[in-house]
N, C-alpha and C positions, 0 to 999 in steps of 0.2 A: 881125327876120327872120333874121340869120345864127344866131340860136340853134336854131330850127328846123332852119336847112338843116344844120346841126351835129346833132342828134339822128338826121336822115334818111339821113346819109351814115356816122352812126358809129353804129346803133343795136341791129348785132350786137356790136360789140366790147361798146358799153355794159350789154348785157341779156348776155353773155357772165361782163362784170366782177360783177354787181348778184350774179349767180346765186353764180360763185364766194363773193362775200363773206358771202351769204350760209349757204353750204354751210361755209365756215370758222368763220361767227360759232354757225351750231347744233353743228358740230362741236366748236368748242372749251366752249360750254356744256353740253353731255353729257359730255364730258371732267372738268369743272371739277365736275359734282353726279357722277359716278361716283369722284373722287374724294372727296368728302364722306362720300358714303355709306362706304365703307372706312374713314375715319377714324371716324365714328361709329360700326362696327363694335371699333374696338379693347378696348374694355372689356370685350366680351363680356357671356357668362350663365356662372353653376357654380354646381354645389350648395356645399352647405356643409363644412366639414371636420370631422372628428370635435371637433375643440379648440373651432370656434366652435357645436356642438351642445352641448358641456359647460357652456361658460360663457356662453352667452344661453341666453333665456328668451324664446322669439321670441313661441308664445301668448299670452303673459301680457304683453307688453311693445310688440306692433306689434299695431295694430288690422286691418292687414290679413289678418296671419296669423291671427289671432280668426273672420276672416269666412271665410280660407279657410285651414285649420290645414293642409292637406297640402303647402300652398305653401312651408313651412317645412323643407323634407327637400330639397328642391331650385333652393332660390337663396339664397345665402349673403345675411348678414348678420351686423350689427353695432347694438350701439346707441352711436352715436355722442354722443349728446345727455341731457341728467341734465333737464331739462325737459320730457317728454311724459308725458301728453297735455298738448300745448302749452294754458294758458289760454284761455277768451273773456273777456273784460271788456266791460266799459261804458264809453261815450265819449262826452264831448259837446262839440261846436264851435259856433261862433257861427256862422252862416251870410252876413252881412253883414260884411264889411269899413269899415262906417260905425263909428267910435267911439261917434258919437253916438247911436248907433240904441237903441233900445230893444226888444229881443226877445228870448224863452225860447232859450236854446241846442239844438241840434238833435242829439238823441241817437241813436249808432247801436254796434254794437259790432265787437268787435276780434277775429281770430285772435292767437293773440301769437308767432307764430310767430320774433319776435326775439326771445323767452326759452325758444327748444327747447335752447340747450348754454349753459354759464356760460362755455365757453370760446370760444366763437364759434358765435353763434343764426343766426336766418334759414331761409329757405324751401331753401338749399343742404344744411343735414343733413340732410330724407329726401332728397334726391339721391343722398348721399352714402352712407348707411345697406348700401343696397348695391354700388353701386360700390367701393368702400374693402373690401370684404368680400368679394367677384369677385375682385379682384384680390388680397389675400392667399391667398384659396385660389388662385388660378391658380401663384401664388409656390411656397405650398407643396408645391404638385403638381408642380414642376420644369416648368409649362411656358416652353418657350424664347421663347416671341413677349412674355413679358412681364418678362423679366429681363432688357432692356436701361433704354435712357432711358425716365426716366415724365414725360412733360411734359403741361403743364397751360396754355389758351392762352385769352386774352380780350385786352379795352383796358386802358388805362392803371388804370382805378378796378373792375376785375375783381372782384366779391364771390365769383367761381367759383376763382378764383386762391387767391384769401385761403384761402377756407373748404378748397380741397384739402391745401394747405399743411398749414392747423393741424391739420385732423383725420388726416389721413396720420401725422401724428406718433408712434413707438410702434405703429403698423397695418402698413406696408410698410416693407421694407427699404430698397428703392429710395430715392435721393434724388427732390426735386421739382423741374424747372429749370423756372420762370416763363416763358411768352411771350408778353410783350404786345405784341401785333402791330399794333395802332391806338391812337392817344392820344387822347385824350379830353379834353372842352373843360377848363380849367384850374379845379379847385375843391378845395377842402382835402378832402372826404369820396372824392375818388379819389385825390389826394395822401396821404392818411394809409392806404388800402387798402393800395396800393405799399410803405409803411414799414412795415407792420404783418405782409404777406407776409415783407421781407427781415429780422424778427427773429425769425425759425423757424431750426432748427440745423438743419433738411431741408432747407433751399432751397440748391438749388445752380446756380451760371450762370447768371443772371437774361440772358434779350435781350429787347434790348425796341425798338421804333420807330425809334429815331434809329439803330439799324443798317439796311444798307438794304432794303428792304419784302420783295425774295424772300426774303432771309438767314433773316430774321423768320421767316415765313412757314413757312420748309422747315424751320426748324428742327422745329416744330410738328409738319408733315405728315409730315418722313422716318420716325419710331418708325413708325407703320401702315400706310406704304407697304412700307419696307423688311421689315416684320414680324418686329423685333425691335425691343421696347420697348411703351411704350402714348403716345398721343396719345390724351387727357381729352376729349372733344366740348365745345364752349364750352356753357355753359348747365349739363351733366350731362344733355345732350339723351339717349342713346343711353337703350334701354329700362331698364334696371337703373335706370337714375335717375328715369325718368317711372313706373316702378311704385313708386319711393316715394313720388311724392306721390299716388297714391290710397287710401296709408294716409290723409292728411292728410283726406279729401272723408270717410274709414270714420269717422276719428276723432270730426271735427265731426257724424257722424249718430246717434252713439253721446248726445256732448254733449247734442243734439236731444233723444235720446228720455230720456236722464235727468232733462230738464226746466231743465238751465244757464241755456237761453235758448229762446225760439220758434223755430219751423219759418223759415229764410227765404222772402226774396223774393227777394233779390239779392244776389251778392258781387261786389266787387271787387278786381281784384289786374293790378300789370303783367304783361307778356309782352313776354320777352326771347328765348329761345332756345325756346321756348314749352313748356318741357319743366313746370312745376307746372302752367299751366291747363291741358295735355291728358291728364296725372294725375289730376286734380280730376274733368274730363268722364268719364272711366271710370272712378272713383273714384264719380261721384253715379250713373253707369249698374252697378253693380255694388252699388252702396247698394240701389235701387229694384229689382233683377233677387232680392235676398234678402229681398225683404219688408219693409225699415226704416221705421219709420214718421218719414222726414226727406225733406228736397224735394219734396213733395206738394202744395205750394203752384201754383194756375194760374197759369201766368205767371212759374212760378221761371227765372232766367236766372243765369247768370256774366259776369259782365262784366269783357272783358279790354281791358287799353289797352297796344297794342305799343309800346315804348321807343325804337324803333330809328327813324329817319324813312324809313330807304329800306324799311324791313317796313311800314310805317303806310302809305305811296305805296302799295306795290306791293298793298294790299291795298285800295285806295281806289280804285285804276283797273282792277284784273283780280283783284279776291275772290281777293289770294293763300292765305289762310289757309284757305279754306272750300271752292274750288272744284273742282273732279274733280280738274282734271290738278296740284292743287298735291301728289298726294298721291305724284308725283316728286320734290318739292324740300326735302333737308333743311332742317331747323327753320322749317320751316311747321305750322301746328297742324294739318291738314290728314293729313301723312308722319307727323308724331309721334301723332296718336292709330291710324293704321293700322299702322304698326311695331312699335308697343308693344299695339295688341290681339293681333297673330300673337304675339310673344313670348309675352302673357300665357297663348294657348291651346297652344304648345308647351311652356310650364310646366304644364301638368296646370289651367289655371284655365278657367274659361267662356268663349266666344267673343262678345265684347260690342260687334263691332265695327261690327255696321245700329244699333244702340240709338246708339252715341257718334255715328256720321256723322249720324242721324236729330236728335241733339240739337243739333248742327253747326250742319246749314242747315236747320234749322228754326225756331229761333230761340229755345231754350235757350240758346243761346253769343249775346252781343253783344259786335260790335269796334267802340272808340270810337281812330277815329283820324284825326283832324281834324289837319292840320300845326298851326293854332295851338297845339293844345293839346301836340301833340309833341315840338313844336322840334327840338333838335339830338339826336344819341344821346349820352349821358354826358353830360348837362345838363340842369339846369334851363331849362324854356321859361316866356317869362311870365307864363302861365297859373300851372303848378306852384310856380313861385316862390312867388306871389300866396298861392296855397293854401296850404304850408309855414307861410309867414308867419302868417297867419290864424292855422293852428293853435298855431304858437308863443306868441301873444298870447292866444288864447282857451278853448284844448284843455285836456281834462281825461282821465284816464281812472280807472276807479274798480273796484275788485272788492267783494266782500261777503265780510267772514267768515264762515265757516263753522256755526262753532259760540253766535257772538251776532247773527248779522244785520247787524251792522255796517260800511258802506262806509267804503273808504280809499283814498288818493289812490294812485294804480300808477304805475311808469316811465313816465314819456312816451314816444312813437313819435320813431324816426329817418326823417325824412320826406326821405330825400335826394333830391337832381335828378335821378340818374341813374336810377332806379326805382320808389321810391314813392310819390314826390310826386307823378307824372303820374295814377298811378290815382287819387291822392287827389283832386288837383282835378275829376277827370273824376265823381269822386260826387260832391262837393259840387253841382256844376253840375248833375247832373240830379236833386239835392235840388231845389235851389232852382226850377228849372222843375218838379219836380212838387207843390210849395208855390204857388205860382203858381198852378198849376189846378187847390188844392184837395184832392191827393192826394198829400199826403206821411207816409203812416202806414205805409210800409211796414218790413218789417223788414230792416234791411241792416248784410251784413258787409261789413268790409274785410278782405282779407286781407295783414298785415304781415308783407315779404318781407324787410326791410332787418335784422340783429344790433343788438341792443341794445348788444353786447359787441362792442368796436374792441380784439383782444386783442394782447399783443405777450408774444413768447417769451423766447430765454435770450440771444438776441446784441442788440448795440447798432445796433441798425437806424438810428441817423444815420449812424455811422459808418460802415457797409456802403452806406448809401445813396450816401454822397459821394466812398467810394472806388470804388464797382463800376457805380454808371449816368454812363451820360454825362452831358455838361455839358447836353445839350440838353433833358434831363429832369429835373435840377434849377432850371432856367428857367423850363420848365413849371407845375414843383411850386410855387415863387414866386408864380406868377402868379395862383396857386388861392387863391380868398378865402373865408370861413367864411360859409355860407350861411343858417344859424341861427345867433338869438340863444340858443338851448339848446346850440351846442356850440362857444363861440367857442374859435379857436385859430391857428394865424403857423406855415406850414411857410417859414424862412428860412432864412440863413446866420448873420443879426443874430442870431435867437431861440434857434435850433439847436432841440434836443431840449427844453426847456425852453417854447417857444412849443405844442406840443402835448401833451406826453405826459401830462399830466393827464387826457386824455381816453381812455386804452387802462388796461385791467387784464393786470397781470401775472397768466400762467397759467401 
């Protein structure tokens, strides 16, 4: 009773309070995404310089530019990578985790996008391809917003970190100061990222977590705020970076019609900052708007599995990625494919942006984001683990030579926790349910986002490691255990450099 008479006697103050809290909590999150979006802006767009007109071969070298050559006069670039057109191969995994079982292994194939650089592969060099190429011409051109700090910001096992690092090498003058701003669940494959960042001769003042969270944080945001410097968008979200990966969607339709492999059905690939699957969606809308005879299949979809658990929620209880108003909130696939179609049409290219939303929520794009199967963000979930595992015991991959027909066994995939183990188990599993009823003859890609190549540069990255991060993050590092038996390895004090570096090539 006195709770009532409590509401009735205070129930202007409280609808007073409710209101305020609520006018500061929308306030402060308009604040918080009009920040974002500025930082995302820092990379910017720029043609090209006379120097990188002389020495690329953008026609002949980017699929995109093949599909749209005039695009080449007005957005710089670079080729980053000695591996494109990245490979498809042939794959096959056991589907059953029974030892005992007796069944055909269940074959599907592979982008290989972890053998696009010898010097560090992965879905991050079209990202990079032109951002790294934006930002020299910006350099060259004396502008001032980008000749201060260049920071570059993710978690503890950042592959966007690593990859700016090494390919910035020799491209900018600018040095690269690392911020990892979140740590990530303890595992050698984000442990060795970390080491393999601080043996680059560009990384300069690494901060990271165990300083404390604004320090972090500002570090990151002041270049774009203060607009001198650049602030990297986590992912390579901003456009320059998601127009690279619709080279990626040209490349594979190009493969398509040369006869590599068949038309798909399905691909799979995670979604981090969601910057390659909203590349890919206007990448296969830009395929089909010229004619190509690829993704033609009824029932063609992408399938993406977001990494992150608070992305995977938010899109499980209010269709973050898909729905109107998500196309406010950076690194929603949503903001990133509507960002990057305006960019592409104020680049002289077509406006593809009712075809990609149409592909969206209509159900070209599937989001598999189930908490079991997503666990934590920078971790293996039991699912992923499970899967990993399987393939380590089972997986095969195989190409054909060329000129006798003859298969040969290929690199194995890095199936780490932090990214592409989730997509993987999430195919497997809806293999196996569609074996189950009967229908499993489809054709499906995976698409490998993870470097084959763990590279490390010219400085001694133990030693930097142990004099320059805190204590609280070689504790961390310690704690990180080798997740496969493909790359076993000890980041300790006992092992030093000797418990891992078997596993990095010097480049």
């Amino acid at each position: 009773m006195w709770f009532w008479r409590f509401l009735r006697d205070h129930r202007w103050k409280l609808l007073t309070a409710s209101l305020t809290a609520g006018i500061a909590a929308g306030a402060g999150l308009a604040a918080a995404l009009s920040v974002l979006r500025v930082v995302q802006r820092s990379v910017g767009l720029a043609p090209p310089t006379r120097e990188q007109l002389e020495e690329e071969q953008p026609e002949t070298c980017s699929p995109l530019f093949r599909l749209l050559p005039a695009l080449a006069q007005r957005l710089a670039w670079r080729q980053l990578g000695d591996g494109f057109p990245t490979p498809v191969h042939r794959a096959q995994v056991a589907l059953s985790d029974d030892a005992n079982a007796v069944e055909e292994p269940w074959t599907f194939f592979v982008k290989r996008e972890d053998l696009s650089s010898s010097s560090y592969g992965g879905n991050k060099v079209r990202t990079l391809q032109h951002q790294i190429a934006v930002l020299e011409a910006r350099t060259e051109r004396r502008d001032p917003a980008v000749l201060g700090n260049f920071v570059v910001a993710g978690s503890g096992g950042s592959n966007q970190v690593l990859a700016t690092a090494g390919h910035a090498r020799g491209r900018l003058r600018q040095p690269v100061q690392p911020s990892w701003v979140t740590k990530d669940p303890p595992d050698n494959d984000n442990s060795l990222n970390m080491l393999a960042t601080l043996s680059f001769d560009n990384v300069t003042t690494p901060v990271s977590w165990a300083s404390p969270r604004a320090a972090a944080l500002w570090s990151f945001l002041s270049p774009a705020l203060r607009g001198t410097g650049v602030s990297v968008f986590p992912g390579g979200n901003p456009p320059a970076g998601v127009i690279g990966q619709l080279g990626g969607a040209v490349e594979l339709a190009e493969q398509i019609e040369a006869g590599l492999l068949k038309d798909v059905d399905r691909i799979y690939l995670p979604v981090g900052s969601a910057c390659t699957i909203s590349g890919m969606i206007l990448g296969v809308c830009l395929v089909r708007r010229q004619g190509m005879r690829a993704f033609e299949k009824p029932g063609f979809k992408i399938v993406g599995v977001p990494i992150h658990h608070a992305s995977a929620a938010g899109h499980r209880l209010l269709a973050l990625h898909t729905a109107g108003w998500a196309k406010h909130v950076p690194m929603s696939i949503r903001h990133t494919v509507e960002m990057t179609a305006a960019a592409l049409v104020d680049l002289g290219g077509p406006d593809l942006l009712d075809d990609a939303v149409a592909m969206l929520v209509e159900g070209g794009v599937e989001l598999v984001a189930d908490a079991e199967l997503i666990g934590a963000y920078g971790g293996h979930s039991p699912l992923s683990k499970q899967a990993s595992e399987l393939y380590d015991a089972t997986g095969r991959v195989f190409s054909v030579d060329a000129t006798t027909g003859a298969e040969k066994i290929e690199k194995p995939l890095w199936l780490c926790g932090h990214f592409a183990a989730k997509a993987f188990a999430a195919m497997l599993r809806d293999q196996r349910r569609d074996s189950d009823r009967g229908c499993g003859n489809k054709v499906v890609l995976f698409w490998q986002t993870k470097s084959h190549v763990l590279p490390r540069g010219d400085v001694d990255e133990w030693t930097r490691f142990r004099d320059e991060m805190p204590a609280s993050c070689h504790r961390w590092a310690e704690r990180g255990k080798a997740a496969s038996s493909l790359r076993p390895a000890d980041v300790s004090v006992e092992t030093g450099p000797d418990g891992y570096r078997h596993l990095m090539s010097k480049i």
